[in-house]
C-alpha positions in Angstrom: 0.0 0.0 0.0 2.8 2.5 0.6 4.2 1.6 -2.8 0.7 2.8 -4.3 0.9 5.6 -2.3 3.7 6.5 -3.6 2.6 5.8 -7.2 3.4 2.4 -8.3 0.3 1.8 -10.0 2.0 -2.4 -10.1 1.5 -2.1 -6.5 -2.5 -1.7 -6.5 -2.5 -4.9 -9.3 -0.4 -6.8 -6.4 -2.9 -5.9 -3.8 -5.7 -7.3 -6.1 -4.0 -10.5 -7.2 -2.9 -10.7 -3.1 -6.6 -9.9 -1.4 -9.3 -9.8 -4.0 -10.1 -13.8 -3.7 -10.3 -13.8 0.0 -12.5 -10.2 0.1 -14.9 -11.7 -2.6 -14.8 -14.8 -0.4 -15.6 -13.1 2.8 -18.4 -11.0 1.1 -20.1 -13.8 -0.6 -20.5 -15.7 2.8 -21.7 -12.8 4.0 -24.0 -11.6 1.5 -25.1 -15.4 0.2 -25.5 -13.6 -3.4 -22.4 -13.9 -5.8 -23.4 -11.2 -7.9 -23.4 -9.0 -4.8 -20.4 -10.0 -3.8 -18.2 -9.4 -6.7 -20.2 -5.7 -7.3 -19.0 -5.2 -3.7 -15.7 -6.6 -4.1 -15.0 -4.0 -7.1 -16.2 -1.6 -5.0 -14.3 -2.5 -2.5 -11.0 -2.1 -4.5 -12.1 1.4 -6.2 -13.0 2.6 -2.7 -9.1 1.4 -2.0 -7.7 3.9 -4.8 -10.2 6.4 -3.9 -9.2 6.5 -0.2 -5.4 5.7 -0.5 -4.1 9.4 -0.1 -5.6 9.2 3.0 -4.2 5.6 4.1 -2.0 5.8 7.2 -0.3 2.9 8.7 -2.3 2.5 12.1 -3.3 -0.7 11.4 -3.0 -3.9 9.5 -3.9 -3.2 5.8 -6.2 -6.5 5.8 -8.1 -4.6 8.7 -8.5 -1.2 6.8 -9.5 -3.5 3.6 -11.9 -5.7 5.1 -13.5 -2.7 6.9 -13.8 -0.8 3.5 -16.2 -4.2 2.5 -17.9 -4.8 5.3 -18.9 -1.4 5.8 -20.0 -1.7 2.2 -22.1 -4.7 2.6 -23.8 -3.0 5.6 -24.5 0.1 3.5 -25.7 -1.9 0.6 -28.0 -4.2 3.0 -29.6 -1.5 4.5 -30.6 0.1 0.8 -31.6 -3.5 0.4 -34.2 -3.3 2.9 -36.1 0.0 1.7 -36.0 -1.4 -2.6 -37.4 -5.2 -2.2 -39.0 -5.6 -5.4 -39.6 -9.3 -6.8 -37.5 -10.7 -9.3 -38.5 -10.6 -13.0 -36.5 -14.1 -13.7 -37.5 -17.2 -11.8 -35.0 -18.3 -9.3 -32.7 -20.7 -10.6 -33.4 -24.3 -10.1 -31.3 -26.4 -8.3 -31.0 -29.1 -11.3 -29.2 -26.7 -13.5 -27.1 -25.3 -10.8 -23.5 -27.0 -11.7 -22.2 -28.4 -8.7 -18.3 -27.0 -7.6 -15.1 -28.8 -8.8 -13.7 -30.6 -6.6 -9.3 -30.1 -6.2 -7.7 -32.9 -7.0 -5.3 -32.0 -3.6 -7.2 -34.1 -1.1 -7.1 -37.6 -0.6 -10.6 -38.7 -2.3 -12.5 -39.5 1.0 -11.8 -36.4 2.4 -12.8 -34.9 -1.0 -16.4 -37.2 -0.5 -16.6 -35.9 3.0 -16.5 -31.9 1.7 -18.8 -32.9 -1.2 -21.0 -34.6 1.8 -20.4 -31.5 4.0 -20.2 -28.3 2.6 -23.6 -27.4 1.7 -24.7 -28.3 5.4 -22.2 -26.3 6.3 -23.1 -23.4 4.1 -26.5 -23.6 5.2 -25.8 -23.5 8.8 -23.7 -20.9 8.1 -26.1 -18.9 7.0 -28.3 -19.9 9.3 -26.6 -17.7 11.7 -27.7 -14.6 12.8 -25.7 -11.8 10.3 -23.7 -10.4 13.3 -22.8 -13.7 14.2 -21.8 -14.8 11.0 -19.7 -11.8 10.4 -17.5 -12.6 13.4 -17.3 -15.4 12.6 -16.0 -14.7 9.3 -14.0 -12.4 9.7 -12.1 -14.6 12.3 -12.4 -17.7 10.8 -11.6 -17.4 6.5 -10.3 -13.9 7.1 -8.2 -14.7 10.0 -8.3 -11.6 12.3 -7.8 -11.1 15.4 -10.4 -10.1 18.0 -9.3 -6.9 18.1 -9.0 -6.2 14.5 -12.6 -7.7 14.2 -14.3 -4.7 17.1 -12.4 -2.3 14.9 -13.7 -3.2 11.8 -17.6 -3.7 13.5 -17.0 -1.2 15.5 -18.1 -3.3 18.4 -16.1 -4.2 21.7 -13.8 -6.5 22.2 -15.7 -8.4 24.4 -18.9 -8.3 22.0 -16.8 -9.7 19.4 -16.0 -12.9 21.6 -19.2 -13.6 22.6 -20.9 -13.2 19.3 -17.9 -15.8 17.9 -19.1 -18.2 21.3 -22.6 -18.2 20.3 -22.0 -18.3 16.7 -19.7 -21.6 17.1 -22.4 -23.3 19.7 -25.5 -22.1 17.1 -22.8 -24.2 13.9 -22.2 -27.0 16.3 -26.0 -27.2 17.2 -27.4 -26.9 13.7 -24.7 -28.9 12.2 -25.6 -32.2 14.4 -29.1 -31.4 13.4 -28.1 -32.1 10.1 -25.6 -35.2 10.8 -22.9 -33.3 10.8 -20.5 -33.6 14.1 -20.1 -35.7 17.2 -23.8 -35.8 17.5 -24.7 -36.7 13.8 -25.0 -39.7 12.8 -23.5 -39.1 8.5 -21.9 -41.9 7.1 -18.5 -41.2 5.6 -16.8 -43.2 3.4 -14.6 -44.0 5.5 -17.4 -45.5 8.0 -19.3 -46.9 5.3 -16.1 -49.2 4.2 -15.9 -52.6 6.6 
């Protein structure tokens, strides 16, 4: 960022290729609407050019950044709430949904157990109250601290923490109500073989 600053336009492609999967990431998990998230996650990066005069090094630059979307995604939300209108297309069906590629990097049952998984886990995620689910995002994918997390809510500390506590008992709870956990009963393949 102090390389932009200083006007190095290569330096603003490098924060891009560096932060602009794990922003879009964050946002779509917090969102739940791809479009969304990748409008906010350009946004994001213009508001990053448009505010980097004024960039000081007070904190990390992952903090200022993922303040910049979350603040965003708030703003957005909240215009949200005063334009529902329905949708002119029909939702899109499940059946032509393709589903996600699975990496070839796992060992296969570990890739049959995320196949098995991950949509439970999605849905319990965003099962999850939003303020909940943004602290826990923000800790867990993002990988802030707690006290980068209060300063980009704005919330104390001590919120923070006990959103994350209830967020990770409300995952555990909904996740064994789906199989999922020491409570669920899911076969895995690796159960399933004698």
């Amino acid at each position: 960022m102090l390389r932009f600053q200083a006007g190095d336009p290569r330096a603003f492609e490098e924060l891009v290729h560096r932060h602009r999967t794990p922003v879009f990431s964050f946002l779509l998990r917090l969102t739940t609407d791809r479009a969304r998230a990748e409008d906010l996650c350009q946004d994001t990066f213009l508001r990053v050019v448009k505010a980097s005069a004024g960039w000081e090094r007070r904190a990390r630059f992952t903090t200022w950044l993922y303040t910049l979307a979350r603040n965003l995604a708030v703003d957005e939300a909240r215009r949200l709430v005063f334009r529902r209108a329905q949708p002119l297309d029909p939702p899109p069906s499940a059946e032509r949904e393709s589903p996600e590629p699975v990496s070839d990097d796992p060992a296969p049952d570990r890739a049959a157990d995320a196949v098995l998984i991950r949509p439970k886990l999605e849905a319990a995620l965003s099962a999850l109250p939003p303020e909940q689910r943004e602290v826990f995002l923000l800790r867990e994918h993002v990988g802030l601290r707690f006290a980068e997390i209060a300063k980009v809510t704005g919330t104390p500390e001590n919120t923070v923490k006990s959103r994350m506590r209830y967020a990770l008992a409300a995952l555990r709870a909904e996740l064994a109500a789906r199989g999922i956990g020491p409570d669920g009963e899911e076969p895995t393949p690796q159960s399933a073989v004698p």
